[in-house]
Phi, psi and omega in degrees: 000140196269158169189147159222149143281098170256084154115057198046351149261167188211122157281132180223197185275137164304147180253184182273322167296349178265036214278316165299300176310314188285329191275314216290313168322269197319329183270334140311302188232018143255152192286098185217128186305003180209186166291135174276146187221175172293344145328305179300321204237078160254330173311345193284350213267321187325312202228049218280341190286010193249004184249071185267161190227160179257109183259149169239142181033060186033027175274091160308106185252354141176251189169152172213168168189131191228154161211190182260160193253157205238100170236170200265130178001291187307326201275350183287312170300350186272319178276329179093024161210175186265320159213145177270147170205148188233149176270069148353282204199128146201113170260160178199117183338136168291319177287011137315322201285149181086005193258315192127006154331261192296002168304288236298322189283342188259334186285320175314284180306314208285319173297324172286321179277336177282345174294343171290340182109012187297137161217006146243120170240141176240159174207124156269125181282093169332126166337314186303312196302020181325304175294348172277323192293326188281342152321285172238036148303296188306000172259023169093009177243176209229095167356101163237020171180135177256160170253141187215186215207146155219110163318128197244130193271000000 
């Protein structure tokens, strides 16, 4: 089971006790057209060593979650690469921010997929989202698409 300590806090793997607080987390503060419920994060059971959480004083203050992507041979050779992974969800209490909560939670996932073996990881960031898009920009990533939307009357 992964844990780690950065800056008094510790990232480890999600428990099942932590099942409220992360939906509670999620419905706060992250940008999602509905509610998250326990239903949503069954997807987590594909991948579980990718679903960590950050505790402060034994607090869960926030959470990222990734897995690997089914991409088809020809677009992994076309891009120039061998396994794909996605960053799912990452959130962090706003009166958090700024402590190195969500480096330490991106660096954290991003070490566990190169041990898989991972050499691409994608993610969509919300529009909204500044402060996530300015993360990760500073790990290095890079716009290679938007995603957009229109109401149709």
């Amino acid at each position: 089971m992964y844990s780690q300590l950065v800056n008094n806090v510790k990232i480890r793997q999600f428990d099942q006790k932590d099942t409220e607080v992360v939906i509670q987390l999620a419905n706060d503060f992250a940008f999602f057209d509905g509610p998250t419920t326990e239903e949503d994060l069954k997807i987590t059971h594909a991948f579980p060593e990718g679903f960590l959480v950050a505790e402060e004083d034994r607090k869960v203050v926030g959470l990222v979650y990734g897995y690997f992507r089914d991409v088809p041979k020809e677009v992994l050779d076309n891009w120039g690469v061998s396994k794909v992974a996605t960053i799912e969800l990452l959130v962090v209490n706003p009166k958090y921010r700024k402590h190195g909560i969500g480096t330490s939670l991106v660096d954290s996932l991003i070490g566990i997929f190169k041990k898989a073996g991972v050499d691409m990881i994608g993610l969509t960031c919300p529009e909204g989202a500044s402060h996530a898009k300015r993360l990760y920009e500073n790990h290095g990533f890079e716009i290679s698409a938007y995603h957009m939307r229109k109401k149709l009357d």
